[in-house]
C-alpha positions in Angstrom: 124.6 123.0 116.4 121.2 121.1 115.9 121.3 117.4 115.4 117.9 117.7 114.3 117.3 116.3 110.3 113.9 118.2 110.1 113.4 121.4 110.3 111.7 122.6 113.5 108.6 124.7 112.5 108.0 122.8 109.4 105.0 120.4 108.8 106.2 116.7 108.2 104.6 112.8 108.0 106.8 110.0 109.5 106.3 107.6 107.1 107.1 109.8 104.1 110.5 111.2 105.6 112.3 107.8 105.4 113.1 105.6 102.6 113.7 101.6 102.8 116.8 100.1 101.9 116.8 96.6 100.3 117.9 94.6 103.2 118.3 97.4 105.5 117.5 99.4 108.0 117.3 103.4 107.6 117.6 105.1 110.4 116.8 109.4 111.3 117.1 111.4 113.9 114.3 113.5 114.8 114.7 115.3 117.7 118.6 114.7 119.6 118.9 116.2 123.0 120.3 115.6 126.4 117.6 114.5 128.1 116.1 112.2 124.9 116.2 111.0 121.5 113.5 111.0 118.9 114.4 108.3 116.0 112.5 107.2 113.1 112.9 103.9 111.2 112.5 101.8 108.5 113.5 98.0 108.4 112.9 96.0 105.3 111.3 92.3 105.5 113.1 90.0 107.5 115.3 92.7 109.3 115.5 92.6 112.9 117.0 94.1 115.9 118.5 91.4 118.6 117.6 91.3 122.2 119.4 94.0 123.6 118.1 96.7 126.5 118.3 99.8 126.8 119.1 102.0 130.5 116.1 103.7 129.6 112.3 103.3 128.6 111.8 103.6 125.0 107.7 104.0 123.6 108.0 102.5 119.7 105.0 103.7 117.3 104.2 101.8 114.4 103.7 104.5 111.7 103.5 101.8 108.4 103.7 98.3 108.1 104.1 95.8 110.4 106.7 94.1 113.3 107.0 91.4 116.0 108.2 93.0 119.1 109.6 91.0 121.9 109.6 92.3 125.3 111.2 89.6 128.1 110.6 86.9 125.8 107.2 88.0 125.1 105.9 88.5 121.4 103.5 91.6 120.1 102.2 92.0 116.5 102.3 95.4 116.1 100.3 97.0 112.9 100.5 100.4 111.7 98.8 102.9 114.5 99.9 100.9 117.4 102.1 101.6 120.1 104.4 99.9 122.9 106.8 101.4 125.8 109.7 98.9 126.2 110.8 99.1 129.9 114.6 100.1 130.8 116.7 97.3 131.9 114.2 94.8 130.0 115.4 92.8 127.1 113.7 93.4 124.0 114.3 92.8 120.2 112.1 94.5 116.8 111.6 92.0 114.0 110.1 93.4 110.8 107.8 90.7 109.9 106.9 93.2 106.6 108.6 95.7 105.8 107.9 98.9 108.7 108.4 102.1 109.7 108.5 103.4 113.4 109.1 106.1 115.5 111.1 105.4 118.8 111.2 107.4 121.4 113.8 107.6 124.5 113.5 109.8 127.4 116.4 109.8 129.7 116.3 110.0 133.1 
């Protein structure tokens, strides 16, 4: 059975296909395979994801908004448009600085 929660054929936009929760974060599943995952996002203001990592790289796109992403105690301002590949093994951690919307991205491998 598909994991999928668009339907493959069928024109979409990111940033209308996910709604923001009130203190939350939304996540969707775009694409679930084997071999990768395809997730999109949306974190209110102030919302964050601790320093974790991840056995795989993972390329986050900024569709709306804005975040702080922290790569091996490194800060980026991301803004809608731009995009960063957090390395595998690397700790890393989002914090929605406005709200935002992204798409991550995980090949495994």
């Amino acid at each position: 059975m598909e994991k999928n929660i668009f339907n493959p054929g069928n024109k979409f936009r990111f940033p209308e296909s996910v709604d923001y929760s009130t203190d939350g974060i939304v996540s969707k599943r775009v694409i679930d395979r084997p071999v990768g995952t395809v997730t999109l996002f949306a974190f209110d203001k102030g919302q964050r994801l601790s320093t974790h990592s991840a056995p795989f790289d993972a390329m986050l796109q900024v569709v709306e908004g804005e975040a702080e992403i922290i790569i091996d105690n490194t800060p980026f301002n991301l803004i809608t448009g731009d995009t960063i590949v957090m390395p595998a093994g690397i700790p890393h951690a989002v914090n929605a600085t406005e709200k935002f919307k992204m798409v991550l991205t995980m090949i495994k491998g």
